[in-house]
C-alpha positions as CSV (number, residue, x, y, z in Angstrom):
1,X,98.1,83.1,116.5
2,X,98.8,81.6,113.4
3,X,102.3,80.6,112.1
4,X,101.5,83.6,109.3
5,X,102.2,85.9,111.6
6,X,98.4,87.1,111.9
7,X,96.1,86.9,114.8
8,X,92.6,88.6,113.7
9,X,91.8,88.3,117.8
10,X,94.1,91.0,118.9
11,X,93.1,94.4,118.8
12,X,95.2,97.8,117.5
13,X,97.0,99.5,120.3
14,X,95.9,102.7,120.3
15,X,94.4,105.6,117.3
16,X,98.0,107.0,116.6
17,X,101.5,105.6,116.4
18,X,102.6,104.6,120.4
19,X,106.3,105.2,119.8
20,X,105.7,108.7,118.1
21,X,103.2,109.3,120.9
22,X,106.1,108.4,123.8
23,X,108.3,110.6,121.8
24,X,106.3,113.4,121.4
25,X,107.0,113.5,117.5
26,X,104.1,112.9,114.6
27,X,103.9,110.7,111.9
28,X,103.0,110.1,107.9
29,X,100.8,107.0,108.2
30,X,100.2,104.3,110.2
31,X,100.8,100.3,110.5
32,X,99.0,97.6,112.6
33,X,100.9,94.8,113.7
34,X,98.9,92.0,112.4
35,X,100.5,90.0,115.2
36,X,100.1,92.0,118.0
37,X,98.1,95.3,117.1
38,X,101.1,97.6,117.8
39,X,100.5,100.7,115.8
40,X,103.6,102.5,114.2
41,X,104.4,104.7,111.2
42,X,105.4,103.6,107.9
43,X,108.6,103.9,106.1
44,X,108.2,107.3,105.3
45,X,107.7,109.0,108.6
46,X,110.7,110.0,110.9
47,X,110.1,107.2,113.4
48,X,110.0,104.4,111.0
49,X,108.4,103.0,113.9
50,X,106.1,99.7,112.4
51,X,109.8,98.5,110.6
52,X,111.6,98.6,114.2
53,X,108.8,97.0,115.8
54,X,108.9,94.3,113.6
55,X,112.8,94.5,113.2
56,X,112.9,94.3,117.5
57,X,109.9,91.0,117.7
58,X,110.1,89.1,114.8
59,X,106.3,90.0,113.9
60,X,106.0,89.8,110.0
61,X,103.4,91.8,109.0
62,X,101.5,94.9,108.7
63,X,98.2,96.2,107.8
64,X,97.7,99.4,106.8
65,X,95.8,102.0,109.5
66,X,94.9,104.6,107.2
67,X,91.2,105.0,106.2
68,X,89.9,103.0,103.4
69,X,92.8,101.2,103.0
70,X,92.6,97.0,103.8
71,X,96.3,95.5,102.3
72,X,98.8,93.8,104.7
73,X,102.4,93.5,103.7
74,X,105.3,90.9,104.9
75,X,108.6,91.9,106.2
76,X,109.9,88.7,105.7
77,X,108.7,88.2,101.8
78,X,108.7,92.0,101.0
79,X,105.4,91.4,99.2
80,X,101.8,92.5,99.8
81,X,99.7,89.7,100.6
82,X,96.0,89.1,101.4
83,X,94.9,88.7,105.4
84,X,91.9,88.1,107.3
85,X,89.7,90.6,108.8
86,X,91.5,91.9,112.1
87,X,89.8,93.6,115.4
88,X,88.3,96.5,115.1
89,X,88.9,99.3,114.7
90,X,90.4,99.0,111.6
91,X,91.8,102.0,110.7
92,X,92.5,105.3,112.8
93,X,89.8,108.3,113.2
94,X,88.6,110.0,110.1
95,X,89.0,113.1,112.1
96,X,92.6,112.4,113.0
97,X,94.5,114.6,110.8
98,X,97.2,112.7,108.1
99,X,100.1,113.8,108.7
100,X,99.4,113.7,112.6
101,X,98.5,114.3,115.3
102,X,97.8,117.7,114.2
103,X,98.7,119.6,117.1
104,X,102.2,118.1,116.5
105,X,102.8,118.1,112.9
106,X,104.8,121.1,112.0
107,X,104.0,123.8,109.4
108,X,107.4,122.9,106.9
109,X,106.1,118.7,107.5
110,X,106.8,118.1,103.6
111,X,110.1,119.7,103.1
112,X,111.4,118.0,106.1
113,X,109.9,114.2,105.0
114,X,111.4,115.0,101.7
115,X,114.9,115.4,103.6
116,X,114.1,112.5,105.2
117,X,113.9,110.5,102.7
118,X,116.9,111.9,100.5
119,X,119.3,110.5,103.6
């Protein structure tokens, strides 16, 4: 690992955010640890889960999980920033629903993000 907080050698963690998995609960989109590979959900899922992780470990940035999407962002510059090409996969399923999993994500899932992020 780097002292940018990247390590290209380590792959994701899993297809779906672990923490909303342990919980039980769904998400809005996912984050990669660029550090470790631990996959959360962004900002604007209940969870919050890829801020705590790096919030709990120190690990700086993110890349994004979703399909088609390459940016990484820094914690500790709040900026987006440009990143090498990490471990496969790179991004979660195409099949995986967004929000998801599907099984999990309730019918009302908008109105109740919308809440969530009104406080």
């Amino acid at each position: 690992m780097s002292d940018t907080g990247i390590d290209p050698s380590r792959p994701p963690s899993g297809t779906g955010c672990v923490d909303c998995d342990a919980e039980g609960s769904w998400w809005f989109h996912l984050r990669r640890c660029a550090q470790c590979g631990h996959v959360g959900c962004c900002d604007d899922s209940l969870g919050t889960h890829a801020t705590k992780h790096a919030r709990q470990t120190g690990h700086p940035v993110v890349q994004s999980f979703e399909p088609g999407e390459d940016w990484f962002y820094s914690y500790a510059t709040d900026e987006m920033l440009a990143g090498p090409t990490l471990a496969p996969p790179h991004e979660h399923p195409s099949d995986q629903s967004t929000p998801g999993p599907g099984d999990r994500v309730p019918d009302d899932w908008q109105e109740i993000l919308l809440r969530h992020r009104r406080g």
